[in-house]
Rosetta silent file (secondary structure, phi, psi, omega in degrees, C-alpha in Angstrom):
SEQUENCE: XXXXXXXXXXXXXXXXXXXXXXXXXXXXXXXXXXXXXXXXXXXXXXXXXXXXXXXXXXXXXXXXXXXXXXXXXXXXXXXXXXXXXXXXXXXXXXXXXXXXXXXXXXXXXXXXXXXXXXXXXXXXXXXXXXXXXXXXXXXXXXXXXXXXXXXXXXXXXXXXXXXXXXXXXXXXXXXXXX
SCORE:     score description
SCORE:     0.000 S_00000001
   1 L     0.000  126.879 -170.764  -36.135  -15.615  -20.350 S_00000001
   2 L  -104.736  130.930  177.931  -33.132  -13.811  -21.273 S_00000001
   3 L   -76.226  169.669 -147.929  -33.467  -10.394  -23.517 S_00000001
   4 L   -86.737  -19.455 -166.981  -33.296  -10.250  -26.951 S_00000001
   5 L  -118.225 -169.010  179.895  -32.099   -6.871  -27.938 S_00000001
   6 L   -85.721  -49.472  175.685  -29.146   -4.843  -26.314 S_00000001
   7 H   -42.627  -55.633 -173.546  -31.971   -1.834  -25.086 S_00000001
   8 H   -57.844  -33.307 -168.847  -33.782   -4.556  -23.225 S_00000001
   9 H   -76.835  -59.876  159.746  -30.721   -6.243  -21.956 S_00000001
  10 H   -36.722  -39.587 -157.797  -29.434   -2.689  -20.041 S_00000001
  11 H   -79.565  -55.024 -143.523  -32.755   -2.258  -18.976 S_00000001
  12 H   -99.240   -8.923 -175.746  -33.187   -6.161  -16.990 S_00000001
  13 L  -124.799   19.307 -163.768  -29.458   -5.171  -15.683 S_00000001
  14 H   -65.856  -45.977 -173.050  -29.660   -0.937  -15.141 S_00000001
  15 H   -88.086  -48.452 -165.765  -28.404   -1.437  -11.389 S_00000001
  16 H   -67.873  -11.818  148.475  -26.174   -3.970  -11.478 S_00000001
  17 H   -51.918  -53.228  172.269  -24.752   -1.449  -14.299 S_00000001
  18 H   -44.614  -70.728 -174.633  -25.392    1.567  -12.265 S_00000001
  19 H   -43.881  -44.723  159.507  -23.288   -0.089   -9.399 S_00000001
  20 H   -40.686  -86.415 -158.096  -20.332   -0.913  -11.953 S_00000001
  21 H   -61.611  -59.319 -170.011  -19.897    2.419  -13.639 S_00000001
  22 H   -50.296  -25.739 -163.001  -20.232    4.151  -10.054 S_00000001
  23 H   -70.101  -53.302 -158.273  -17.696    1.739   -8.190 S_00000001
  24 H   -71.057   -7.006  174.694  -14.912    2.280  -11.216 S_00000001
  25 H   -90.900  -27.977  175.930  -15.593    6.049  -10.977 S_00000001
  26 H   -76.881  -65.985  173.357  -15.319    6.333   -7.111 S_00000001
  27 H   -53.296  -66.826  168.606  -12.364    3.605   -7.366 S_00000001
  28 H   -40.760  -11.274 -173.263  -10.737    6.136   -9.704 S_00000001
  29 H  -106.470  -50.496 -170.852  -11.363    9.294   -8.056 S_00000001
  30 H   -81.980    6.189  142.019  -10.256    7.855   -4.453 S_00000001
  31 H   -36.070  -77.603 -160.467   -7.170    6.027   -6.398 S_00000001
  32 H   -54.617  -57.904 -167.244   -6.197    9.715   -8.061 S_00000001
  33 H   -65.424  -32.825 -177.082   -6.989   11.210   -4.563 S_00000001
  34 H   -98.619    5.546  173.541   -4.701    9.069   -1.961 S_00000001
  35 H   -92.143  -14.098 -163.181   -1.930    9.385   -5.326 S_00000001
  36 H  -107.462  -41.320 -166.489   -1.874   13.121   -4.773 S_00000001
  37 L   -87.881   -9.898 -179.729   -2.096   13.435   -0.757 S_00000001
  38 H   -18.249  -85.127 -167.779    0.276    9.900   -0.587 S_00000001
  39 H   -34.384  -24.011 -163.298    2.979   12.828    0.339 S_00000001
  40 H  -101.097  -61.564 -161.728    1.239   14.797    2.895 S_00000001
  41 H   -97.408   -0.503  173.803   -0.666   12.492    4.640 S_00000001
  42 H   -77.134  -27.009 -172.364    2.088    9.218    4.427 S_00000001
  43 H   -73.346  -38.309  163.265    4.004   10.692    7.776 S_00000001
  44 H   -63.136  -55.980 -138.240    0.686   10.163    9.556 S_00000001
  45 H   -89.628  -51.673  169.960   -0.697    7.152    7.818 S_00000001
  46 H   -62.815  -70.539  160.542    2.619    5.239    7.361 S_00000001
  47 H   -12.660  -85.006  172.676    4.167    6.101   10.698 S_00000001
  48 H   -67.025  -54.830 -150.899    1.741    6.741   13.253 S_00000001
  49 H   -89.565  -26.247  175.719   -1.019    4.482   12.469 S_00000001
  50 H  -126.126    8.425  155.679    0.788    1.553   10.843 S_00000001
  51 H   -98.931  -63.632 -177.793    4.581    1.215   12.184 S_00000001
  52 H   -39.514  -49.446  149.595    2.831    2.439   15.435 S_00000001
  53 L   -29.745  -43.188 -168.086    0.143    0.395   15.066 S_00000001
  54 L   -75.047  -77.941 -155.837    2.387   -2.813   14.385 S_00000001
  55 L   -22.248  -36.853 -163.711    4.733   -1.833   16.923 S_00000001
  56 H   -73.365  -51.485 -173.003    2.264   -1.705   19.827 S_00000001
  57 H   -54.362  -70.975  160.600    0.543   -4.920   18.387 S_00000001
  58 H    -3.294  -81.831 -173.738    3.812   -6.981   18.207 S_00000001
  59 H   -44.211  -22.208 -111.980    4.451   -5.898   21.571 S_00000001
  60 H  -142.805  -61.188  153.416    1.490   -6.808   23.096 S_00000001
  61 L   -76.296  -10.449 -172.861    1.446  -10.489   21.490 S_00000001
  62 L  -158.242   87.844  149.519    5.066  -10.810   22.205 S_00000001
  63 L   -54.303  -28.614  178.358    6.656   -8.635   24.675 S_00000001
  64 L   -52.986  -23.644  175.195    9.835   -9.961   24.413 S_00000001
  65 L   -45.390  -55.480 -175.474   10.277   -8.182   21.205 S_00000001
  66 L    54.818   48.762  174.905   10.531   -4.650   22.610 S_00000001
  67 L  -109.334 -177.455 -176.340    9.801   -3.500   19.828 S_00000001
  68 E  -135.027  148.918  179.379    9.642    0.758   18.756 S_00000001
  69 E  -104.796  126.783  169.426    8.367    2.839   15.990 S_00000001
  70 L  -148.919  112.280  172.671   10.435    5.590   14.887 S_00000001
  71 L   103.376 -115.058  156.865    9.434    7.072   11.554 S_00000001
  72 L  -132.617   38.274  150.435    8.479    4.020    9.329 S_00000001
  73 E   -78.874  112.499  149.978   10.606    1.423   11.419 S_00000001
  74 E   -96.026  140.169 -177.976    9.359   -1.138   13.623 S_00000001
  75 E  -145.215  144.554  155.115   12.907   -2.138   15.062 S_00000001
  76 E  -147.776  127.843 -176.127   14.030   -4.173   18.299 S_00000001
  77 L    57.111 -125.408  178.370   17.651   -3.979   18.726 S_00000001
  78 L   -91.332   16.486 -169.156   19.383   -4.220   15.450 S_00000001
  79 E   -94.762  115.150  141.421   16.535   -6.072   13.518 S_00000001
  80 E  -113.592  137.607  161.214   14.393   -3.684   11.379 S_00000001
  81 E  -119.902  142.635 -166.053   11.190   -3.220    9.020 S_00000001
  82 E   -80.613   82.420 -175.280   10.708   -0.830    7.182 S_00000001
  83 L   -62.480  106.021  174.183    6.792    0.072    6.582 S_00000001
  84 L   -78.623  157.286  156.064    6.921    1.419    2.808 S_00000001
  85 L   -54.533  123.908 -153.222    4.232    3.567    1.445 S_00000001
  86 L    89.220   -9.319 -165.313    1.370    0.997    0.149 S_00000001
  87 L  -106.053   -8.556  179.911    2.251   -1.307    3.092 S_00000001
  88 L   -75.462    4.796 -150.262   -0.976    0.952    5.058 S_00000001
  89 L     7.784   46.068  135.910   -3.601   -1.331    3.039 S_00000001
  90 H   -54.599   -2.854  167.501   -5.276    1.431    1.634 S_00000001
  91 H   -40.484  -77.069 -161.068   -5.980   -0.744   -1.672 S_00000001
  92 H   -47.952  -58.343  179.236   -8.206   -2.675    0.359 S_00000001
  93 H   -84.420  -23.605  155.769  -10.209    0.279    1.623 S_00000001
  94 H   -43.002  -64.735 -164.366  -10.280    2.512   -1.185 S_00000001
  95 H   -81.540    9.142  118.047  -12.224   -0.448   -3.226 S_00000001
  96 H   -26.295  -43.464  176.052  -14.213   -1.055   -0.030 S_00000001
  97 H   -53.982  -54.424 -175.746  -15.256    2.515    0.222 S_00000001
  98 H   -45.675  -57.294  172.669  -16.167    2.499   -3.502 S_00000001
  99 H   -38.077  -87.461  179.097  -18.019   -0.546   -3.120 S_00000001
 100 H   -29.353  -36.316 -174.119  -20.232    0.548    0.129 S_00000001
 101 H  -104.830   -1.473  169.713  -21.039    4.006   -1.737 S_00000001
 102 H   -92.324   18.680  171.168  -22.023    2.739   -5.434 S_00000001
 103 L   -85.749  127.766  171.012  -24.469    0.331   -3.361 S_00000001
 104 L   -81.132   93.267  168.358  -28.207    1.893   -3.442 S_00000001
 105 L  -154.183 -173.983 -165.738  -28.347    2.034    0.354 S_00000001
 106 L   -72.182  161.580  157.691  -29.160    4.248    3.322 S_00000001
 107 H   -76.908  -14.048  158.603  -26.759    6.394    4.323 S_00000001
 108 H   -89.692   -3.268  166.516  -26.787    5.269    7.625 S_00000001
 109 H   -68.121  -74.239  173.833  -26.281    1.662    6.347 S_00000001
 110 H   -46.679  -47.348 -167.369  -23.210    3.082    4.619 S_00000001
 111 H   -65.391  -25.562  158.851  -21.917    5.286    7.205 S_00000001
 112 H   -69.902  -39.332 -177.839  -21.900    1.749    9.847 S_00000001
 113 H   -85.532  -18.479 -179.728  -20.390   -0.045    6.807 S_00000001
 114 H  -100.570  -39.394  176.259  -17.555    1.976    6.041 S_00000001
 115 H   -57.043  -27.507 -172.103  -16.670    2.791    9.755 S_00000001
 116 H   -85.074  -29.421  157.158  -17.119   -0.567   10.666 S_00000001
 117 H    -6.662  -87.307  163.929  -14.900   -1.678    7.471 S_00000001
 118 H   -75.449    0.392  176.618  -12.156    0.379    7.614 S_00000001
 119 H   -86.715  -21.416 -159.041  -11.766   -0.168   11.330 S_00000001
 120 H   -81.078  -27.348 -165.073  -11.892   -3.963   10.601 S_00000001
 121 H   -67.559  -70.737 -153.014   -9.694   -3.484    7.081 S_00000001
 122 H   -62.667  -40.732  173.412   -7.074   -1.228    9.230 S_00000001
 123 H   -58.156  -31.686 -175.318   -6.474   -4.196   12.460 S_00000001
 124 H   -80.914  -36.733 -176.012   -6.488   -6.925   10.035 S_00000001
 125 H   -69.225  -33.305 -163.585   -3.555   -4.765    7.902 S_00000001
 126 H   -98.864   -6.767  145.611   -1.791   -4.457   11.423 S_00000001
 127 H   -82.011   -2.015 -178.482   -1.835   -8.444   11.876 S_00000001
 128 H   -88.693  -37.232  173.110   -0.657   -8.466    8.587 S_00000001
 129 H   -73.208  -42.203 -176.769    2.381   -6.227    9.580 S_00000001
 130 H   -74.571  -81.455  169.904    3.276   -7.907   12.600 S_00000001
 131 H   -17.614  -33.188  173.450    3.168  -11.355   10.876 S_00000001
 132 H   -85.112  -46.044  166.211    5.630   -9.632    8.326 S_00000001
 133 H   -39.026  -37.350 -168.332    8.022   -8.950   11.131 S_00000001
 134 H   -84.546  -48.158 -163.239    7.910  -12.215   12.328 S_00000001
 135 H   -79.955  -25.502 -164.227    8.281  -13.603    9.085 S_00000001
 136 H   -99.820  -26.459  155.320   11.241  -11.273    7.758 S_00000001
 137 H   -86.311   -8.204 -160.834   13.053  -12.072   11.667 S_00000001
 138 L  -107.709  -79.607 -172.760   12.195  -15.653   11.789 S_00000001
 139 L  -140.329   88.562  162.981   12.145  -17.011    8.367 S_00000001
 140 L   -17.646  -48.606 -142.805   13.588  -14.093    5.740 S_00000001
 141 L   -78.810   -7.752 -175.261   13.583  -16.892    2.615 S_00000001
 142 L  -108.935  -19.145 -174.363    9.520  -15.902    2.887 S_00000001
 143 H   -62.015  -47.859  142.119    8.969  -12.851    3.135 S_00000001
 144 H     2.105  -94.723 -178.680    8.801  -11.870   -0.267 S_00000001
 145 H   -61.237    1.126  143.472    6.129  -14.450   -1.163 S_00000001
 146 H   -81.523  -15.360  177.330    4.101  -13.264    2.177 S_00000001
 147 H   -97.608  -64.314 -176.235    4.624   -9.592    1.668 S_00000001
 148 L   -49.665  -64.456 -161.821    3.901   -9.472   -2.256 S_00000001
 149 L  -108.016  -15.031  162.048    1.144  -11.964   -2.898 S_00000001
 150 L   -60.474 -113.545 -157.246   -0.274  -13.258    0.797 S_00000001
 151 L   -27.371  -41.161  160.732   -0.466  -10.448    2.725 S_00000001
 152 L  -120.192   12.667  177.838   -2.037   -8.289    0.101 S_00000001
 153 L   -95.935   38.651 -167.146   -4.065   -9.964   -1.696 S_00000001
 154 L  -119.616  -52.394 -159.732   -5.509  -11.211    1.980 S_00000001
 155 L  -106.211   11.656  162.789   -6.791   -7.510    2.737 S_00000001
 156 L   -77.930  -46.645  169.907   -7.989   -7.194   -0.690 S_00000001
 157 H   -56.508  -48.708  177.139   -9.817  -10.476   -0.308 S_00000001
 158 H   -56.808  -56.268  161.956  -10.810   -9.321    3.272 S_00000001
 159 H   -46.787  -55.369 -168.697  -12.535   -6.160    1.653 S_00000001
 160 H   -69.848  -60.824  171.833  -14.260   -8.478   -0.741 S_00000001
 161 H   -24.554  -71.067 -169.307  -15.741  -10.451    2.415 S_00000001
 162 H   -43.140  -44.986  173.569  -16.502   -7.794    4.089 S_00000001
 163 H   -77.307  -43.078  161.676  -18.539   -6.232    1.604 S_00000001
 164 H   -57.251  -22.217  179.343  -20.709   -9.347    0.960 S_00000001
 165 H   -81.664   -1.621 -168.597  -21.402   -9.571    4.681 S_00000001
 166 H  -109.486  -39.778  175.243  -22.537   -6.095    4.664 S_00000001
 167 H   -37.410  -50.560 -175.897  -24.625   -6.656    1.270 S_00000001
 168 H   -58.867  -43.802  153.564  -26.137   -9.678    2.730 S_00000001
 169 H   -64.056  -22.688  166.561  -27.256   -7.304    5.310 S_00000001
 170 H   -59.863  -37.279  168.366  -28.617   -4.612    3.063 S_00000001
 171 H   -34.170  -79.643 -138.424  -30.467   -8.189    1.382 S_00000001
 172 H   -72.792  -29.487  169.883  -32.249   -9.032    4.792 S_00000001
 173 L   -59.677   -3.415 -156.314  -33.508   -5.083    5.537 S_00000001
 174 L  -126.390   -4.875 -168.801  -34.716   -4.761    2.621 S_00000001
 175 L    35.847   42.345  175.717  -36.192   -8.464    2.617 S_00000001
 176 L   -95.763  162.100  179.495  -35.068   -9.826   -0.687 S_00000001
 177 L  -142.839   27.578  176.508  -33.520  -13.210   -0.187 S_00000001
 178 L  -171.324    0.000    0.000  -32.235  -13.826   -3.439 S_00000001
């Protein structure tokens, strides 16, 4: 029976409400928050962890490549890409994060769900750059449509996964099954 008034109607939905308004405030604060340190923290984040990241990864599936990180280049010989700011797939882990902490769960459920997350969110971003290498030395005429609309709406999607597999686990501790 579905309720009749609006008061009643908040009331048969107050968490899946709660869990809204908390996500979009938490997605908005760490949005605001990685917009301000973007500057500080992009020589690490861009650099190290995701042209470094690629680089090694590339290498690793393809040695032949040889390829090196130096700034926010992965390059071999004269072929380079360029890791832009936004190309780290923080998207993807920001509204992960949100998700996992507007969820009414333990904190040690959360604190296993976001570490295991963002480690799975950041490796999955760094087959996504090395497939953009490949794609922008191999076949150019794609890269576009594989950088813009694949690639990141993959670790957005990937996030979204992620977080129902972790839900489903908060489901069976908690032993609701529906």
């Amino acid at each position: 029976m579905k309720p009749s008034n609006p008061s009643s109607l908040i009331s048969a939905y107050r968490r899946e409400i709660r869990f809204f308004l908390l996500f979009s405030l938490l997605f908005f604060l760490f949005q605001t928050a990685h917009y301000i340190s973007r500057p500080y923290l992009s020589p690490f984040v861009v650099n190290t962890l995701t042209a470094g990241g690629g680089s090694k990864l590339i290498n690793i599936v393809m040695p032949s490549e040889k390829t090196v990180s130096q700034n926010e280049y992965i390059s071999s010989g004269n072929f380079k890409l360029q890791i832009a700011r936004g190309c780290e797939g923080m998207e993807g882990i920001i509204i992960l994060v949100a998700a996992i902490l507007a969820f009414p769960a333990g904190i040690r459920s959360k604190i296993f769900g976001l570490l295991g997350g963002v480690f799975v969110l950041y490796i999955l971003n760094l087959f996504r750059i090395a497939g953009l290498y490949y794609i922008l030395r191999y076949k150019p005429v794609w890269f576009d449509l594989m950088h813009i609309y694949v690639g990141q709406t993959m670790i957005i999607f990937m996030a979204f996964i992620y977080f129902i597999g972790w839900l489903n686990l908060q489901m069976g501790k908690n032993g609701k099954t529906s």
